[in-house]
C-alpha positions as a Markdown table, in Angstrom:
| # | Residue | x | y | z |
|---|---|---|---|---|
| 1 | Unk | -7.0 | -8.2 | -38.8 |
| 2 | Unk | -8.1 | -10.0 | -35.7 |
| 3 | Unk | -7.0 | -13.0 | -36.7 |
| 4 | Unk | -3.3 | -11.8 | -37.3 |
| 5 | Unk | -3.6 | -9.5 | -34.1 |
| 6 | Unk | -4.5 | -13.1 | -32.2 |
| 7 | Unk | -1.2 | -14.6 | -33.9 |
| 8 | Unk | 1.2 | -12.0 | -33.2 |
| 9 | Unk | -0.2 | -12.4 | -29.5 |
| 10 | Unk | 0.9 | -15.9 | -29.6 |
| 11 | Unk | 4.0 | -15.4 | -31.1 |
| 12 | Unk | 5.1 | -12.8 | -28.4 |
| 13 | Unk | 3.6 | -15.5 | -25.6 |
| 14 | Unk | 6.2 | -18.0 | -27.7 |
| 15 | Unk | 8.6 | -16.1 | -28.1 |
| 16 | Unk | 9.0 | -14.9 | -24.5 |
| 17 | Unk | 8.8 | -18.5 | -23.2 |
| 18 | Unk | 11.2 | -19.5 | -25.2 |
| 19 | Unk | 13.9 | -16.4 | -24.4 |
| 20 | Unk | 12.8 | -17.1 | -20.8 |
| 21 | Unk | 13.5 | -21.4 | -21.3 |
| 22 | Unk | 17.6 | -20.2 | -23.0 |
| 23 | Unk | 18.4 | -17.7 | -19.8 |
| 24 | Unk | 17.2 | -20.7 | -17.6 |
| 25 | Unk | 19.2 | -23.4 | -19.5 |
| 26 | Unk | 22.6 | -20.9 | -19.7 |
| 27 | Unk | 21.6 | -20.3 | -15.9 |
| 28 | Unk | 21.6 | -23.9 | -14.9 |
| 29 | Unk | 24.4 | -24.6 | -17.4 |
| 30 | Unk | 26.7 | -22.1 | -15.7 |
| 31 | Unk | 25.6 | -23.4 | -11.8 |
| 32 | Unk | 26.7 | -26.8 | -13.1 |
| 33 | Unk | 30.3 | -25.7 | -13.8 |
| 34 | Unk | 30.7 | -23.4 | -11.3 |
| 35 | Unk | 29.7 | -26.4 | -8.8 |
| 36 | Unk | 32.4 | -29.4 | -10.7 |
| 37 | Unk | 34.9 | -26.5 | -10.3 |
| 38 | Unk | 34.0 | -26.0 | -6.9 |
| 39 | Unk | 34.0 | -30.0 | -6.3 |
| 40 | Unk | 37.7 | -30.3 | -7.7 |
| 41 | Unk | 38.9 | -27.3 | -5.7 |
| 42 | Unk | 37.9 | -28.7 | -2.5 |
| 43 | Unk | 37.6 | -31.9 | -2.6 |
| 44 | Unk | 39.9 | -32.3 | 0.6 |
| 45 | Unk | 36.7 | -31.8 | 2.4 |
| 46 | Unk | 34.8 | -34.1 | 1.2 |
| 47 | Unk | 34.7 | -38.5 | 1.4 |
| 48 | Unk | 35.7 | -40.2 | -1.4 |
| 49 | Unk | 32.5 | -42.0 | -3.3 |
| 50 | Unk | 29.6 | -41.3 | -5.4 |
| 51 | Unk | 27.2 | -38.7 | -4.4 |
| 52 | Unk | 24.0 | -38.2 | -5.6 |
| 53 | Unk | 22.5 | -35.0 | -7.0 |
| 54 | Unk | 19.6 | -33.1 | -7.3 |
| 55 | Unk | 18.1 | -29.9 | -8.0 |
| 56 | Unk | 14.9 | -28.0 | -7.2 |
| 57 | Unk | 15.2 | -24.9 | -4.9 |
| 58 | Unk | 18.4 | -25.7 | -3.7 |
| 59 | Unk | 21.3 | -28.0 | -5.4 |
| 60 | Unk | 22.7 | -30.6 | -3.6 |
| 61 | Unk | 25.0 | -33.5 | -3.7 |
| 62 | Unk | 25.3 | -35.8 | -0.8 |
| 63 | Unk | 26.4 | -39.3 | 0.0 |
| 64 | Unk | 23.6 | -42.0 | 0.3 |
| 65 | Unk | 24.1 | -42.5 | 3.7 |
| 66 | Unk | 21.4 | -42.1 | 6.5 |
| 67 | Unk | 23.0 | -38.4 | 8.1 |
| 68 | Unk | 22.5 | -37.0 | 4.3 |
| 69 | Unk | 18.7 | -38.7 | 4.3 |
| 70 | Unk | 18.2 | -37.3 | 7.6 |
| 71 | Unk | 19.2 | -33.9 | 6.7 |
| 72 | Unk | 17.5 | -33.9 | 3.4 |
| 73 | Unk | 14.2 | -35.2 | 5.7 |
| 74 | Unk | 14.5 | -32.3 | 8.3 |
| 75 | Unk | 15.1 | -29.4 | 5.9 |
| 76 | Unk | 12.5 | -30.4 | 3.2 |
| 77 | Unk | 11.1 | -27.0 | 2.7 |
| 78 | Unk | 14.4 | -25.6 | 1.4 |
| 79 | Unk | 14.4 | -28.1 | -1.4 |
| 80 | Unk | 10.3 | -27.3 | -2.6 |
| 81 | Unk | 9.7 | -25.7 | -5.7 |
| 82 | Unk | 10.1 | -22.1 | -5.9 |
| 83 | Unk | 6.1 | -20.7 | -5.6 |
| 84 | Unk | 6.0 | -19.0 | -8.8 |
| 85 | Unk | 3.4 | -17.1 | -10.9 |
| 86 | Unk | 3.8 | -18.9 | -14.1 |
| 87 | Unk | 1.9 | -21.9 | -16.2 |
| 88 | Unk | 1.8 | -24.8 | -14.6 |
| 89 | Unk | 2.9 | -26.4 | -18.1 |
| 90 | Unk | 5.9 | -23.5 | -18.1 |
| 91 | Unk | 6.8 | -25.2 | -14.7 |
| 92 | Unk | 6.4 | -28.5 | -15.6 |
| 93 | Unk | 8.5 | -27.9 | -18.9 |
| 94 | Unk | 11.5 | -26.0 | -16.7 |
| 95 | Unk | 11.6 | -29.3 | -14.9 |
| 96 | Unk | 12.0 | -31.3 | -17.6 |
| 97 | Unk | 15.2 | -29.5 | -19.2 |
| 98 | Unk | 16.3 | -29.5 | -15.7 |
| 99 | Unk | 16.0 | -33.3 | -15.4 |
| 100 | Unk | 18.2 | -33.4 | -18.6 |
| 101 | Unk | 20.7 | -31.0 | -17.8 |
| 102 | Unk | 21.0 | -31.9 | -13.8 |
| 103 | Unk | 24.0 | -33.4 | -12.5 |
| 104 | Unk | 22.8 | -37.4 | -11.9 |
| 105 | Unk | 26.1 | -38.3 | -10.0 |
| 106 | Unk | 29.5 | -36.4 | -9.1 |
| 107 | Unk | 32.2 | -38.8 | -8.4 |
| 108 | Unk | 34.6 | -37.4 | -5.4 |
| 109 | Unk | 38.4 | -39.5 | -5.4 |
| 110 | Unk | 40.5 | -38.3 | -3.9 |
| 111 | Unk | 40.8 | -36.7 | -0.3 |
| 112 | Unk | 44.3 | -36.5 | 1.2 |
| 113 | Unk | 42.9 | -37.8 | 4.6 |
| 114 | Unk | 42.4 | -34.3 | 6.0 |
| 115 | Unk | 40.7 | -35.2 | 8.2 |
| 116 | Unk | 37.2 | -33.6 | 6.8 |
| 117 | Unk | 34.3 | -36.3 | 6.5 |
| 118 | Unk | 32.2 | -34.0 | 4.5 |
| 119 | Unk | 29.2 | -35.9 | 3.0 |
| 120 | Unk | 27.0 | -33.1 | 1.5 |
| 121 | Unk | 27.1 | -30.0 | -0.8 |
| 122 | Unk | 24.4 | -27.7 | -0.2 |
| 123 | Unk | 24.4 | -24.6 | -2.5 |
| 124 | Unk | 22.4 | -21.7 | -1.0 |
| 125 | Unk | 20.0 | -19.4 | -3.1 |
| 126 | Unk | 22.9 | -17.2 | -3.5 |
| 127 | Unk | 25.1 | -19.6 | -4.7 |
| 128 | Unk | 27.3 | -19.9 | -1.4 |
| 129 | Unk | 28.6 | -23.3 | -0.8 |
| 130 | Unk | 28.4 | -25.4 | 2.4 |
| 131 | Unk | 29.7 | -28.8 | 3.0 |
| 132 | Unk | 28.5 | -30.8 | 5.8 |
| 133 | Unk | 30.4 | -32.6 | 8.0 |
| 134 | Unk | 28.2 | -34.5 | 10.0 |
| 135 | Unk | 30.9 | -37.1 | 12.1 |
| 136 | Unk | 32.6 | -33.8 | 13.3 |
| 137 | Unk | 29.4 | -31.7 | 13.4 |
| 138 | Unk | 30.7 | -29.0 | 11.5 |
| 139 | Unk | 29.3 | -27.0 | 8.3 |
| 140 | Unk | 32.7 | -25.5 | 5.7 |
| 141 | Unk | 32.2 | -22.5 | 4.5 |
| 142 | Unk | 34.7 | -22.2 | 1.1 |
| 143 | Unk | 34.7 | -18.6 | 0.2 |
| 144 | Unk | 36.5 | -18.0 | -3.2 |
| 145 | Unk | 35.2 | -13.9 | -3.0 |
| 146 | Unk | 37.6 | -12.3 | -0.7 |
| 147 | Unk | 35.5 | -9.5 | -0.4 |
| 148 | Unk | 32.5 | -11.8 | 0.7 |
| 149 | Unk | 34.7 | -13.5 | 2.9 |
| 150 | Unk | 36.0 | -10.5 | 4.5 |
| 151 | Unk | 32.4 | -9.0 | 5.1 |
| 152 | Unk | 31.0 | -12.5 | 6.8 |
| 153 | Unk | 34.2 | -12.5 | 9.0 |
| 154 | Unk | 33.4 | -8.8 | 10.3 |
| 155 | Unk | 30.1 | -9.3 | 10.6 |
| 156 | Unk | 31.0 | -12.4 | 12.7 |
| 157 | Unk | 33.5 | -10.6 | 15.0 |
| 158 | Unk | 31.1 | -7.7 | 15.4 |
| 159 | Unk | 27.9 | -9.7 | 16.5 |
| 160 | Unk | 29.1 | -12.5 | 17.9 |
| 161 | Unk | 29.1 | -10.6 | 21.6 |
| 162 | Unk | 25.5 | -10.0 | 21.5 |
| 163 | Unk | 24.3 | -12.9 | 18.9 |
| 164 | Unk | 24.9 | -16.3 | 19.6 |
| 165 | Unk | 26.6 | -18.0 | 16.2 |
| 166 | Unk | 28.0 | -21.0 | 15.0 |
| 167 | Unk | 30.9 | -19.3 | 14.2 |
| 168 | Unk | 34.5 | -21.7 | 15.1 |
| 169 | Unk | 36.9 | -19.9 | 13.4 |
| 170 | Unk | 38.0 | -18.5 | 10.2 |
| 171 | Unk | 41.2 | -19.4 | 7.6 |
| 172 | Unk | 42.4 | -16.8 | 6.3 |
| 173 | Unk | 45.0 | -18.5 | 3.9 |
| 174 | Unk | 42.3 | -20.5 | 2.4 |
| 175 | Unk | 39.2 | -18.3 | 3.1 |
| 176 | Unk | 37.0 | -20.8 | 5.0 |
| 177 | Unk | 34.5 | -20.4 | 7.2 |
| 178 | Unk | 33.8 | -23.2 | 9.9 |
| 179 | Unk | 30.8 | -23.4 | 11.8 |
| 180 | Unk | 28.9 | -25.5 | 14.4 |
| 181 | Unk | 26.8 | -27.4 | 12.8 |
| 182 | Unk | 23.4 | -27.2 | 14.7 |
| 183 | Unk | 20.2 | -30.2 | 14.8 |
| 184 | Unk | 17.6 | -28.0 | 14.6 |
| 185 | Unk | 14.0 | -27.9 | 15.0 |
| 186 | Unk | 12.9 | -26.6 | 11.2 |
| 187 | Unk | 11.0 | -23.3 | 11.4 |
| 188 | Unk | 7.7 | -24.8 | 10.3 |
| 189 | Unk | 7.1 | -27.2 | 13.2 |
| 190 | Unk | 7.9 | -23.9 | 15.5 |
| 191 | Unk | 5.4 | -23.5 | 18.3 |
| 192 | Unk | 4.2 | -19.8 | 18.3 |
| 193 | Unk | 5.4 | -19.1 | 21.8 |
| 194 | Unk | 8.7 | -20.5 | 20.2 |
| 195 | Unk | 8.6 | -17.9 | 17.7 |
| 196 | Unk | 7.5 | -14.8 | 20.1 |
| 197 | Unk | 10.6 | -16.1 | 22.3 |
| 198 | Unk | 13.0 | -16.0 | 19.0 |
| 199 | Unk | 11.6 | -12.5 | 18.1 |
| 200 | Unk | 11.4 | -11.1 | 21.6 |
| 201 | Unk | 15.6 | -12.6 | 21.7 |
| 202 | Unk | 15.9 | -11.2 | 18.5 |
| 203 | Unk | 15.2 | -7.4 | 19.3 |
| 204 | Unk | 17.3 | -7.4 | 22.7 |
| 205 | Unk | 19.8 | -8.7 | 21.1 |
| 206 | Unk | 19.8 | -5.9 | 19.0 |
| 207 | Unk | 18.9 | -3.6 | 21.8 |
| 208 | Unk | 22.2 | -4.7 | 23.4 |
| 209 | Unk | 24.2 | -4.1 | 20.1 |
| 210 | Unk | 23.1 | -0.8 | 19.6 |
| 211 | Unk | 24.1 | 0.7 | 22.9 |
| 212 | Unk | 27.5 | -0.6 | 22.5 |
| 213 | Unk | 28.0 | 0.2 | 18.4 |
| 214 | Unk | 25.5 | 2.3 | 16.5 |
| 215 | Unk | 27.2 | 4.7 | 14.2 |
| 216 | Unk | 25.7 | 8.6 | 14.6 |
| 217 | Unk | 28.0 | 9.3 | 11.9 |
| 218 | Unk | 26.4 | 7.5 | 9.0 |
| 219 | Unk | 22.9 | 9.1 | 8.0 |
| 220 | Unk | 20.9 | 8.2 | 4.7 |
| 221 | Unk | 18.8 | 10.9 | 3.5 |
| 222 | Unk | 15.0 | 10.3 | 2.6 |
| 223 | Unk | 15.0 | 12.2 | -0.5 |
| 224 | Unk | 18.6 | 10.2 | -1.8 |
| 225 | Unk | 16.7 | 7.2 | -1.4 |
| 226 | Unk | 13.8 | 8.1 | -3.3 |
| 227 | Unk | 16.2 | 9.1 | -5.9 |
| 228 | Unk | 18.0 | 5.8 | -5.4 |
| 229 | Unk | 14.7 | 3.8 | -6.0 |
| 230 | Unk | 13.7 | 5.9 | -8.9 |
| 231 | Unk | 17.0 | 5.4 | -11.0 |
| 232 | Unk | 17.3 | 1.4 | -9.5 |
| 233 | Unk | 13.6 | 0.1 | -9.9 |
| 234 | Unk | 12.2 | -0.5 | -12.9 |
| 235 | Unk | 8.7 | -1.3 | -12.2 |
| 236 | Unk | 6.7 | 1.7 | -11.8 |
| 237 | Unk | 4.2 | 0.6 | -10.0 |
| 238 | Unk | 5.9 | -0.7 | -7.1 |
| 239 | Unk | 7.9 | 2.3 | -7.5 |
| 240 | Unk | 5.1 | 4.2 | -6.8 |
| 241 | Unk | 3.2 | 1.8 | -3.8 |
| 242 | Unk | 6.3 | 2.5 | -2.1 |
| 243 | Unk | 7.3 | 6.5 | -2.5 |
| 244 | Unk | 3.4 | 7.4 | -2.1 |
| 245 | Unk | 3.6 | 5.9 | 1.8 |
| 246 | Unk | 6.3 | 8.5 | 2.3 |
| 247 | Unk | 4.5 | 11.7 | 3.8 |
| 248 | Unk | 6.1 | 14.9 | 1.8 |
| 249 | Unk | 6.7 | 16.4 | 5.2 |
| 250 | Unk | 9.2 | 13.8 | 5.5 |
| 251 | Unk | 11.1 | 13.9 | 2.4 |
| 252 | Unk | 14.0 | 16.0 | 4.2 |
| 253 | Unk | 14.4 | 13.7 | 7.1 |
| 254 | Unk | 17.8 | 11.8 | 7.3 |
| 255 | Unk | 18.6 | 8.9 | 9.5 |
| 256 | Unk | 20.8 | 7.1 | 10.7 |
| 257 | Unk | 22.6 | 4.2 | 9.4 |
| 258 | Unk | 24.3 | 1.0 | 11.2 |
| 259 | Unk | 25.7 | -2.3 | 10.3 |
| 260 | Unk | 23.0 | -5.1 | 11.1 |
| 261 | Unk | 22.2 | -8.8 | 9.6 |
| 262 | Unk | 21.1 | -7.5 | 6.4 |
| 263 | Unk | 18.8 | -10.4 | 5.5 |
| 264 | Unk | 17.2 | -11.2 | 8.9 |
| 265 | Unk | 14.4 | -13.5 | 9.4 |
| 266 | Unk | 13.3 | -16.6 | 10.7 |
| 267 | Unk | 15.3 | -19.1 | 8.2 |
| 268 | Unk | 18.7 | -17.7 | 9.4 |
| 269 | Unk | 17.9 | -18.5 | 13.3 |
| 270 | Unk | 18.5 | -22.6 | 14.7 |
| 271 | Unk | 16.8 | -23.9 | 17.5 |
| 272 | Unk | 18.1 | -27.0 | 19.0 |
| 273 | Unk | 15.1 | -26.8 | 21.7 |
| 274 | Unk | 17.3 | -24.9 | 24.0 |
| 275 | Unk | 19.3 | -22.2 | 22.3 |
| 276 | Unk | 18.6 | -20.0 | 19.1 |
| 277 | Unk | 21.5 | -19.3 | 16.8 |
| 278 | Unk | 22.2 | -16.4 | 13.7 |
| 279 | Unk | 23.4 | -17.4 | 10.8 |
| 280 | Unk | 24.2 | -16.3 | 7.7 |
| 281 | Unk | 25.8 | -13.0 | 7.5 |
| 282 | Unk | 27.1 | -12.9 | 4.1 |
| 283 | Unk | 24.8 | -9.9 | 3.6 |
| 284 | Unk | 25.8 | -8.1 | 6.5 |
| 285 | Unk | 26.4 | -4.1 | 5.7 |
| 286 | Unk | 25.3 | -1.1 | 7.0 |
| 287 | Unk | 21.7 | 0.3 | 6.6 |
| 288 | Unk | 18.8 | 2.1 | 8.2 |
| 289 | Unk | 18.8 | 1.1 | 12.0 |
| 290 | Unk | 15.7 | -0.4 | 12.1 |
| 291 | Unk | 15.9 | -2.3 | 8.9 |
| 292 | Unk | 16.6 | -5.7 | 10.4 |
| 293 | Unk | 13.6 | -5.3 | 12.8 |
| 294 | Unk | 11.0 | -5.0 | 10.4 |
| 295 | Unk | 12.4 | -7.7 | 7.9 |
| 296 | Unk | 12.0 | -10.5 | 10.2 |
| 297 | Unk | 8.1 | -9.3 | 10.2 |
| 298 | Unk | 8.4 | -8.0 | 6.7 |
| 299 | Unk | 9.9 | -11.8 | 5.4 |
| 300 | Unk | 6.8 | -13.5 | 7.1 |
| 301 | Unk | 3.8 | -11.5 | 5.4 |
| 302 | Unk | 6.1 | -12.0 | 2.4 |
| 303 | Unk | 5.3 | -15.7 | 2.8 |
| 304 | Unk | 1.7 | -15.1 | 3.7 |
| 305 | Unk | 2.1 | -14.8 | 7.2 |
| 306 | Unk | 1.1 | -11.3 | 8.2 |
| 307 | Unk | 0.1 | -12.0 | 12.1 |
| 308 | Unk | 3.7 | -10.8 | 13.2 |
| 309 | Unk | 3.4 | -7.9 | 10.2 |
| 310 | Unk | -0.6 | -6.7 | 11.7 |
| 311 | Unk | 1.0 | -7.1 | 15.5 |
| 312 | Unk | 4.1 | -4.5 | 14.4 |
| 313 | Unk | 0.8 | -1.8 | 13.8 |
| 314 | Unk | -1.1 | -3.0 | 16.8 |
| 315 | Unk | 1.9 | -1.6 | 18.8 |
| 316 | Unk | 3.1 | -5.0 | 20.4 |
| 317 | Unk | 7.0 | -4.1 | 19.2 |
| 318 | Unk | 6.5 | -0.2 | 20.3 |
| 319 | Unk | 8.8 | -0.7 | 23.6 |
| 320 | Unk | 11.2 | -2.4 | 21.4 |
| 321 | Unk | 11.2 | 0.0 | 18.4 |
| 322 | Unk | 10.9 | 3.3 | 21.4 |
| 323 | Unk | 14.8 | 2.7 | 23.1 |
| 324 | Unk | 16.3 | 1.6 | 19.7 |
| 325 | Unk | 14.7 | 5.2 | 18.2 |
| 326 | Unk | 16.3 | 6.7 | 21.5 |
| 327 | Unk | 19.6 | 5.3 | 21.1 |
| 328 | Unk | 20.1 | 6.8 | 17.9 |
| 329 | Unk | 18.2 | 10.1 | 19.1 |
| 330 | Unk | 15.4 | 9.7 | 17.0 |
| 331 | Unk | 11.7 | 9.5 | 18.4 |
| 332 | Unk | 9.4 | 6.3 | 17.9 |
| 333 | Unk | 6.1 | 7.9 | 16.5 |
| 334 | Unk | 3.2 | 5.3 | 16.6 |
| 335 | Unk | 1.6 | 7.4 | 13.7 |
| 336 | Unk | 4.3 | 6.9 | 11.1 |
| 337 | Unk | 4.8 | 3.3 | 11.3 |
| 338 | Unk | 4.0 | 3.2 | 7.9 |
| 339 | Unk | 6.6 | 5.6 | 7.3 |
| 340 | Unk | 9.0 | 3.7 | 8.8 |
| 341 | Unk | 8.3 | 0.2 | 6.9 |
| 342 | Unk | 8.0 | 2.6 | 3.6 |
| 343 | Unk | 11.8 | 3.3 | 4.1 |
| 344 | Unk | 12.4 | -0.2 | 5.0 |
| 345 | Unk | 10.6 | -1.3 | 2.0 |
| 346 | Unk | 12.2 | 0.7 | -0.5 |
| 347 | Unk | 15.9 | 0.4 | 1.0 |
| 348 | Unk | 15.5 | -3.6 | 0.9 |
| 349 | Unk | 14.1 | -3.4 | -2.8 |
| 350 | Unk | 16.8 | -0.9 | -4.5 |
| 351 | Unk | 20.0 | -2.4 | -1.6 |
| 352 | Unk | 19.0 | -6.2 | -1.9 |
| 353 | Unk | 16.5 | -7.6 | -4.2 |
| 354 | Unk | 17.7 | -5.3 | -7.1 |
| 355 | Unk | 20.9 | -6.3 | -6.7 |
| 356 | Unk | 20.7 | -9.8 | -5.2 |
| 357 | Unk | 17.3 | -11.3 | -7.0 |
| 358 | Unk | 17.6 | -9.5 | -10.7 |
| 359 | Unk | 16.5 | -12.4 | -12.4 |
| 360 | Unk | 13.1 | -12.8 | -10.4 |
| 361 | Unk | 12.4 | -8.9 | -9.6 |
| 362 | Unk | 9.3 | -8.8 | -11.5 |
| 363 | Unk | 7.5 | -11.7 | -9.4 |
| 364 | Unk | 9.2 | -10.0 | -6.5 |
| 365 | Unk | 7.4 | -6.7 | -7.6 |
| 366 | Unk | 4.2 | -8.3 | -7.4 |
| 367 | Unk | 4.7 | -9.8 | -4.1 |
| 368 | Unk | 5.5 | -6.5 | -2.3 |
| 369 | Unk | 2.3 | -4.9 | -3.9 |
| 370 | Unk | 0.4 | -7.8 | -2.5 |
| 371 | Unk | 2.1 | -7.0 | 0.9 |
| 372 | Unk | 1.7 | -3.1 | 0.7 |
| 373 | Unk | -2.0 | -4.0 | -0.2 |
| 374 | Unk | -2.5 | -6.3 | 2.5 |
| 375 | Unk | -1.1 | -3.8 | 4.9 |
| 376 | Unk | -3.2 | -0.9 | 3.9 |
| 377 | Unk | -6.2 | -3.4 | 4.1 |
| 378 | Unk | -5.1 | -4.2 | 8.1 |
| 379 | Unk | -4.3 | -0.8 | 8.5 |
| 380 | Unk | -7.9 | 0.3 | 7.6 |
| 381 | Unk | -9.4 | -2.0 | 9.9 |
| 382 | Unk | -7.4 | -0.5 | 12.9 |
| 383 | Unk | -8.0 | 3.0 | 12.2 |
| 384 | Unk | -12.0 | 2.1 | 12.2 |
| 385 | Unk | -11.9 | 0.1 | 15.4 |
């Protein structure tokens, strides 16, 4: 009886590998098309020649030329393996089928001399597509969703007064996006005070916006929420780390809504050592108020930095989080900060990683428990001092 309990435990381990190993190979499979289609469509933007290609993180296809090398250099981090809680021979056996089924080399030729000097394709983590232009410093957004498209362009037109982007302009008979493109300082070689001036930027900015735009009309009720997690996330326990921080006192309260970034954190701001610039507002909709001030913090402690996470409970942002409360007639009470990032975390999770990251919501899941955990930990320590 053991012994065959001991087999069927290994079969399931099998089995689940292997359903895992055909999702990944039909995922991959399907990138690959989507990208040659991509190529063919818009080749215009891009030099003729032979462009390697890889794939880790991100997939990319550039020229062999020193601009690609440089980029590729300066941007290293978004081309790292994913950090993933699985066997390192699971790992190790992904990237072999990936080395099989990668492109090796995409052959571009034909460009009608448009002008466009494109060199290389970057496709995001949500399977956007850039092409950089690097002799006429510009970044080509091609936008086949017209809804996307549509949303980025608002998004654009809205912020744009109060954010400095790299927005040039928009074509709306082809649906593309052009942007500055930016030599940047990458996030990691950031000095702190580099960061605080970013952040500090960051919630003025939004200070700024919020006088001028927030929406008293729009309101999200705390009980629909709950509801909305309850029919949207699978995983119980996270579920329940999340709904528990919610005091029942609360559970009538509605708030208000308001179009912000919608994925806001330190990877979609440049620094060119002078001036910091937003990108990236494909995501851009309309949620709690606050929601894109405590991502930038949340998205940090996410990674494993919490210091900007432990400083939000310290009370360093309460001047910041006080007038954005008063603008939208709400009051900033230092006692329910956890109430606040328990909306926060629950609107993100059923609004953006159950709809955006479906096929890696279970590691997610167990990173937000480690966060929640970590919090409560920090949280203890204050409440003892």
């Amino acid at each position: 009886m053991v012994r065959n309990q001991g087999f069927m435990t290994t079969f399931n381990k099998v089995k689940q590998v292997y359903l895992k190993t055909l999702r990944y190979v039909k995922r991959i499979s399907e990138e690959n098309k989507r990208l040659m289609t991509f190529i063919m469509k818009h080749q215009s933007f891009l030099i003729c020649g032979y462009y390697k290609a890889f794939y880790k993180t991100r997939k990319i296809i550039y020229i062999d030329n020193e601009d690609s090398h440089e980029f590729i250099r300066k941007n290293q981090e978004l081309f790292k393996l994913n950090q993933v809680n699985s066997s390192a021979f699971f790992k190790k056996g992904m990237m072999c089928i990936l080395d099989l089924l990668q492109l090796k080399r995409v052959v571009v030729k034909h460009n009608e001399k448009s002008g466009h000097f494109g060199s290389l394709l970057l496709v995001t983590r949500y399977q956007s597509y850039k092409i950089f232009d690097f002799k006429n410093n510009e970044v080509v957004n091609c936008i086949d969703d017209i809804i996307k498209y549509n949303n980025i362009k608002t998004a654009v037109s809205e912020f744009s007064a109060y954010f400095k982007t790299t927005a040039i302009s928009f074509d709306d008979d082809t649906q593309v996006f052009y942007e500055k493109y930016i030599v940047n300082k990458p996030f990691r070689l950031w000095e702190r005070e580099e960061i605080d001036r970013a952040l500090s930027l960051s919630y003025q900015n939004y200070i700024n916006y919020f006088k001028d735009v927030k929406n008293m009309e729009s309101c999200l009720s705390v009980e629909s929420l709950i509801q909305s997690s309850q029919d949207s996330i699978m995983d119980k326990e996270i579920l329940h780390s999340m709904v528990s921080l919610i005091p029942e006192k609360n559970r009538n309260d509605f708030w208000p809504m308001a179009r912000v970034q919608g994925d806001f954190n330190f990877s979609n701001i440049l620094y060119d050592n002078l001036d910091f610039y937003f990108i990236d507002w494909e995501h851009s909709g309309v949620h709690l108020f606050f929601y894109d001030m405590i991502n930038i913090l949340f998205t940090e402690a996410y990674h494993k930095d919490y210091f900007y996470l432990e400083e939000y409970f310290n009370g360093r942002f309460d001047h910041y989080f006080t007038e954005v409360f008063m603008l939208f007639g709400k009051q900033f009470i230092e006692e329910e900060k956890m109430y606040y990032f328990a909306l926060f975390l629950i609107t993100r999770m059923v609004f953006f990683e159950s709809r955006i990251n479906v096929e890696m919501i279970d590691l997610i899941c167990k990173e937000y428990n480690r966060v929640i955990n970590e919090v409560l930990v920090m949280t203890k320590k204050k409440d003892r001092r």
